[in-house]
N, C-alpha and C positions, 0 to 999 in steps of 0.2 A: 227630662232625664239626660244626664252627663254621663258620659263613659270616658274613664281612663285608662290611656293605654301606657303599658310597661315599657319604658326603651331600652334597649336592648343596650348596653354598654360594652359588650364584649368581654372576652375572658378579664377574670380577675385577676387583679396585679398581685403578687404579693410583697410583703414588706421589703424591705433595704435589710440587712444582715450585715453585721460586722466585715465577713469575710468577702464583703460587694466593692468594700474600700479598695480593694486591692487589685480592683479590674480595673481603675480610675487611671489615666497619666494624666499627666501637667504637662503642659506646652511652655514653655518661658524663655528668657534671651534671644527673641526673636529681631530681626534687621533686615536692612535689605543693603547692598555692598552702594559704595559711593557711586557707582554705575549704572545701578539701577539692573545688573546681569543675573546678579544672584540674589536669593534669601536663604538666612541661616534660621535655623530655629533647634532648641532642646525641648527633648519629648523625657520626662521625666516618671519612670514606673510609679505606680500606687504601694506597690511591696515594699515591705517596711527595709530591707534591705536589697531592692532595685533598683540598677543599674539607670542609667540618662543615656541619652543618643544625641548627638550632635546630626545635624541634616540638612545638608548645603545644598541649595539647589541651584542648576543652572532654568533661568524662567526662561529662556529664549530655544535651548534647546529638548529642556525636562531631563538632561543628564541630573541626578542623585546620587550624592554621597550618603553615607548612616557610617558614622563615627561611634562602634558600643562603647561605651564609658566615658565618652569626651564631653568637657567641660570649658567653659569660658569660649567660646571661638568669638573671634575676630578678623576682620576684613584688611586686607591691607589699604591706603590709602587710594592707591590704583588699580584696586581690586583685581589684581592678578593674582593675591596669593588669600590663605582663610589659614589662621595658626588655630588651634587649639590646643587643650590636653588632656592626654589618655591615663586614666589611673586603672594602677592594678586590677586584677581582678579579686573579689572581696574574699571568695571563696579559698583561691589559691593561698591569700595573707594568711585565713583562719587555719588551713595544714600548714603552713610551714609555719606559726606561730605555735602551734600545737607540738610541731615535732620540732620547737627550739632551734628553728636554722639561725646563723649567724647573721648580724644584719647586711654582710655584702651579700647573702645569699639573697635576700627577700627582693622581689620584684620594686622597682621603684614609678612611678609618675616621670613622665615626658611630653615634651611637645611636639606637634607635627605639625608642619607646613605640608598644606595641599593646591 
């Protein structure tokens, strides 16, 4: 006589849902600075119109930058300086695009050195 016993698997998963996509980021354009001081990396949201963060780190001390909206960064060759750029925010464009502002009105895209 053989007896099987039932294993216990633990609560049940349930499916993936559309709206699970959007808990998801991307990590991309990650480096580390010719010095080996710092790494950069973009944490990119799952929302169909979420923002990126730019996140410079110093590895030696754990000092953190988070850059919302910044894009591209780059190391300077002597890794004293990290340029990226910061675009509008999406939301603000859609009101004033709404309410017809002129185009010097509308925020524009810049860069910043840190």
């Amino acid at each position: 006589f053989v007896g099987v016993l039932a294993a216990d698997d633990g609560p049940v998963k349930r499916p993936l849902e559309h709206d699970d996509y959007d808990l998801w980021n991307t990590i991309s354009s990650q480096s580390i600075s010719p010095d080996g001081t710092w790494v950069r990396y973009t944490i990119r949201s799952g929302e169909i119109d979420g923002d990126s963060t730019v996140i410079i780190r110093n590895v030696k001390t754990g000092k953190q930058y988070s850059i919302l909206r910044g894009s591209g960064p780059r190391f300077s060759f002597d890794s004293q300086f990290a340029v990226y750029r910061v675009t509008p925010d999406p939301k603000v464009l859609k009101k004033l695009t709404k309410e017809k502002a002129k185009p010097e009105q509308m925020p524009r895209a810049y860069l910043e050195v840190l």
